[in-house]
VODOMI-861788 format. One record per residue: residue in one letter; z, y, x of N, C-alpha, C in turn. Coordinates in steps of 0.02 Angstrom, whole numbers, padded with zeros to 5 digits, always signed. Atoms other than C-alpha are relative to their C-alpha. Layout:
BEGIN
AZYXZYXZYX ...
END
This chain:
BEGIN
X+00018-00064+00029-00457-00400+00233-00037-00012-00065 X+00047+00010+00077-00610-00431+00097+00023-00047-00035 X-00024+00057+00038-00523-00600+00075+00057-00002-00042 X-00057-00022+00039-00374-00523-00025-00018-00034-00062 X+00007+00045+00076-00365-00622-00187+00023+00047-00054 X-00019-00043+00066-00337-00518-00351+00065-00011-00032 X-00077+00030-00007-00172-00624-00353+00037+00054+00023 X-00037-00021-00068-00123-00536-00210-00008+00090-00010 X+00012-00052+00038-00203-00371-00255+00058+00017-00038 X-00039-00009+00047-00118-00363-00422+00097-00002+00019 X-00048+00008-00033+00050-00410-00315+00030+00056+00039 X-00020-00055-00026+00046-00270-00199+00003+00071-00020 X+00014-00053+00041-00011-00145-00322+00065+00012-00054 X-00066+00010+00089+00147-00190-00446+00079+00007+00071 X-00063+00005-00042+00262-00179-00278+00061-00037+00019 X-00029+00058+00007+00317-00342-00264+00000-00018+00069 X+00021+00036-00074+00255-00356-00067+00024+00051+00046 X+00000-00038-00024+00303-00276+00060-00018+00048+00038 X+00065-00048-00022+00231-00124+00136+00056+00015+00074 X-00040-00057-00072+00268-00020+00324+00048+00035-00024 X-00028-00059+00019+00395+00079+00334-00026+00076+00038 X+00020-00068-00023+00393+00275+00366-00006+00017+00082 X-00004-00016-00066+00438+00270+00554-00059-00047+00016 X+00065+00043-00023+00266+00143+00583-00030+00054-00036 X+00051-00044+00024+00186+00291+00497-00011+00030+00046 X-00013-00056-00036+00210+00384+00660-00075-00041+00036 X+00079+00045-00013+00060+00232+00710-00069+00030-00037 X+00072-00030+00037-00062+00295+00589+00009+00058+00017 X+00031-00074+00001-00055+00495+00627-00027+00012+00092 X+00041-00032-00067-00161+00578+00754-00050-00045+00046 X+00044+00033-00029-00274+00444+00751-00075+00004-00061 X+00042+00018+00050-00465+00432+00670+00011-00062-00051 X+00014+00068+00023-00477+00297+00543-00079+00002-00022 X+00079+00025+00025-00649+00237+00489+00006-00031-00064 X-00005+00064+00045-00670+00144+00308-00047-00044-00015 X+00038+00041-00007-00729+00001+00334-00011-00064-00073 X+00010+00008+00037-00722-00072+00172+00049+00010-00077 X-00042+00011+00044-00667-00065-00024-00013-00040-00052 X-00006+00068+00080-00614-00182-00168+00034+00022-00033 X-00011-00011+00070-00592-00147-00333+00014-00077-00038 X-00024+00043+00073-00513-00258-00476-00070-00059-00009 X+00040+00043-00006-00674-00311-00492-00042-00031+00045 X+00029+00024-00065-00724-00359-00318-00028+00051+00078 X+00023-00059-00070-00807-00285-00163-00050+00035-00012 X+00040-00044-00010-00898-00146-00165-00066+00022-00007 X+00059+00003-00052-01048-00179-00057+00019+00074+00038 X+00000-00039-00061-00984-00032+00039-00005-00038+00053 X+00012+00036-00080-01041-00069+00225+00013+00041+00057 X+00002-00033-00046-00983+00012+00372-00065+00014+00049 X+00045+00008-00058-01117-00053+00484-00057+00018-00035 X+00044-00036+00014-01245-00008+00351-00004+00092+00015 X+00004-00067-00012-01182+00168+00355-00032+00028+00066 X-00027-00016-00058-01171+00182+00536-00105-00029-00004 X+00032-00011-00036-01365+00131+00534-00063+00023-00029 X+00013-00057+00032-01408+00244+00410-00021+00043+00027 X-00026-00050-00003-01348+00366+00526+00049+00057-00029 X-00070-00042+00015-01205+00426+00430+00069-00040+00032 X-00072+00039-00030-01079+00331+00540+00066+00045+00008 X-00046-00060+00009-00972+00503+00530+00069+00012-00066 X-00018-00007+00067-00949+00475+00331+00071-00038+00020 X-00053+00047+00032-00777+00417+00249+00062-00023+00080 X-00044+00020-00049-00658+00455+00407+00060+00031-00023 X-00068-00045+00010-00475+00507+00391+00059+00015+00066 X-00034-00022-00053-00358+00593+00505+00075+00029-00073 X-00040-00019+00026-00176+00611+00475+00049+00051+00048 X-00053-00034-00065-00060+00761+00580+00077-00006-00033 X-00085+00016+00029+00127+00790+00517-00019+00027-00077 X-00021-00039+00070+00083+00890+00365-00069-00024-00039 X+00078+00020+00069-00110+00854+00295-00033-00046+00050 X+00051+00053+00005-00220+00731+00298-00069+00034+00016 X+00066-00031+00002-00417+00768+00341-00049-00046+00013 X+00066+00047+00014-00594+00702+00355-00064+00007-00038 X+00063-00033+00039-00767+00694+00297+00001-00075-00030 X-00027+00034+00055-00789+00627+00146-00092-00031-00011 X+00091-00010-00003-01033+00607+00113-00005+00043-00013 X+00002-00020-00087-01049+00738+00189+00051+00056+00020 X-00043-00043-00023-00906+00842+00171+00060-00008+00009 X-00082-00013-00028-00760+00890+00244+00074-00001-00051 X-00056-00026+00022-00592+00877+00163+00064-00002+00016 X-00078+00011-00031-00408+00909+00193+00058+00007-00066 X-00058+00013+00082-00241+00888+00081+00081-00027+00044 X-00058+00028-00004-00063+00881+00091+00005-00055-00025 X-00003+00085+00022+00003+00704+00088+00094+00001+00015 X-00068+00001-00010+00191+00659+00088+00001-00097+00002 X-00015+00053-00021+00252+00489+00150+00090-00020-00002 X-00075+00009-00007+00416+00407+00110-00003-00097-00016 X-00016+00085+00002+00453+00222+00153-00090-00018+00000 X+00074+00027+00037+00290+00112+00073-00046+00064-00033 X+00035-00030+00053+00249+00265-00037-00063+00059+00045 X+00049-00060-00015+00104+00387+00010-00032+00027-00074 X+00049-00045+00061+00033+00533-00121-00027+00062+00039 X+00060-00054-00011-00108+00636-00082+00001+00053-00038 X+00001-00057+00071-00094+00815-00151-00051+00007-00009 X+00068-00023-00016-00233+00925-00196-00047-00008+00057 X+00055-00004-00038-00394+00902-00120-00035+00050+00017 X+00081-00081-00002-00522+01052-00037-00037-00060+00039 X+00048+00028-00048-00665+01014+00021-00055+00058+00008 X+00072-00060-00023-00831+01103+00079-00039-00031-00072 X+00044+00020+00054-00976+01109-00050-00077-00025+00029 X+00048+00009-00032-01107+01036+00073-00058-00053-00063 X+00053+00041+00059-01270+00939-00043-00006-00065+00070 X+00037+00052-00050-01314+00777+00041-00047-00059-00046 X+00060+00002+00034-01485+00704+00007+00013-00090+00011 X+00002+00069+00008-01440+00524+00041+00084-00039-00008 X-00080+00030+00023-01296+00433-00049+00007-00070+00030 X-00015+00051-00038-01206+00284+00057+00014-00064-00058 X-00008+00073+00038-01219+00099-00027+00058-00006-00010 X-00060+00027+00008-01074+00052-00120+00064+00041-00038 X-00050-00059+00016-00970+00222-00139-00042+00051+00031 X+00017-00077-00016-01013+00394-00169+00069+00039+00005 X-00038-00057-00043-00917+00536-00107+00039+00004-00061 X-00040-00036+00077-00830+00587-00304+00044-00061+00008 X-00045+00055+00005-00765+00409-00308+00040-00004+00068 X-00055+00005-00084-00686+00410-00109+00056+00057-00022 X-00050-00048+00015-00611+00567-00162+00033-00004-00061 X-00043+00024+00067-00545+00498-00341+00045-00051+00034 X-00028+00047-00015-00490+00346-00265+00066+00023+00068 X-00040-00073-00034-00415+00473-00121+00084+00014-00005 X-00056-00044+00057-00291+00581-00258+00036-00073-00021 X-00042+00030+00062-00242+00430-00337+00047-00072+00047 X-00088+00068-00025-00144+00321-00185+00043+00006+00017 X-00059+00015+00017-00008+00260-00196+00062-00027+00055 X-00025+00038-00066+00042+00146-00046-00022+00007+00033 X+00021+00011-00061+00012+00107+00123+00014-00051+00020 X-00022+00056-00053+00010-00026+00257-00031-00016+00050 X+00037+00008-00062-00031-00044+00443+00002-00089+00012 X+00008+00065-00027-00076-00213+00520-00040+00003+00053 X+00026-00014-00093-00120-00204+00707-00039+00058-00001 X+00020-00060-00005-00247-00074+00699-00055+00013-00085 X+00035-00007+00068-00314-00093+00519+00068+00049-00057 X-00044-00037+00026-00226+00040+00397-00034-00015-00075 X+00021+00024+00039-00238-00010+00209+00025+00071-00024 X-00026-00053+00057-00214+00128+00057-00025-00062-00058 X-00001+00045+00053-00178+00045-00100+00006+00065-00064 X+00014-00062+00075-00242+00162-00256-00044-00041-00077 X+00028+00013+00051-00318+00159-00410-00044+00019-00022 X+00070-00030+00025-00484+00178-00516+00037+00058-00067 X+00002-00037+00077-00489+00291-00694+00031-00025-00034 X-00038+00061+00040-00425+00148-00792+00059-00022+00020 X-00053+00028-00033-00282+00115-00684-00005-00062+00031 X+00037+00057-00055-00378-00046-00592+00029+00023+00056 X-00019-00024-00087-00301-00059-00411-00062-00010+00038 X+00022+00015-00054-00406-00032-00274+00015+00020+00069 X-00019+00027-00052-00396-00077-00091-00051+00042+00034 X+00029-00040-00019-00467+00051+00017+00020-00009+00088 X-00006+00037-00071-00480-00031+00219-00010+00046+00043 X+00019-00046-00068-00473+00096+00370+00000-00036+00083 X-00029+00019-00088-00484+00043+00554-00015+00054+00060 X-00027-00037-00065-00419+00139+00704-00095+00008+00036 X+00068+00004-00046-00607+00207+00770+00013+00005+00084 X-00011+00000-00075-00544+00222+00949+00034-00069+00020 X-00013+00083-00037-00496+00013+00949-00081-00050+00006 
END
């Protein structure tokens, strides 16, 4: 997972590797994911799950997928969005969300950037119970955005 090389990165981001197909997508819906970590172009994060979680925001940065939208709380709010899936490809439509304030921001990633990084992926890929999204920053930098199955 964190050990992805920028090699490799830059590889899957340019669509050179191969991704799940659409019928293993039927694996990722109607399950929580958790994100447990992200990497950017220029490295990891320091997002921490287990910091979050002892925070007490162990809630933050979950996603749920059904047949038609996507959902989840994002620090500290809620959002949902059509998403369309074909082969490798995933795009996130519009985003809503709630306008909730939250008084303590999670190490690593704030809520504007989960939901930029969000809108802007591109791919997918399951691996036993870890679900990857492969998106991008502002600049067009790939980043690697790690979910795992919260009910494994």
């Amino acid at each position: 997972m964190k050990g992805v090389t920028m090699a490799l990165l830059f590889a899957l981001m340019s669509g050179s590797a191969a991704y799940s197909d659409e019928t293993t997508f039927d694996a990722v819906r109607g399950k929580t994911w958790r994100l447990i970590a992200v990497q950017t172009a220029a490295g990891d994060t320091g997002f921490s799950r287990q910091a979050l979680e002892a925070d007490g925001m162990g809630g933050f940065f979950s996603l749920s997928f059904d047949k038609e939208r996507l959902n989840g709380v994002g620090a500290p709010n809620r959002y949902v969005a059509p998403y369309k899936v074909e082969n490798d490809s995933l795009s996130i439509e519009k985003m809503a969300s709630t306008l909730m304030a939250s008084f303590r921001e999670p190490k690593g990633l704030n809520e504007r950037e989960y939901f930029a990084y969000m809108q802007q992926v591109k791919h997918w890929s399951l691996s036993g119970e870890e679900l990857t999204l492969y998106s991008t920053d502002d600049e067009s930098h790939p980043v690697l955005l790690f979910f795992v199955n919260s009910e494994s």
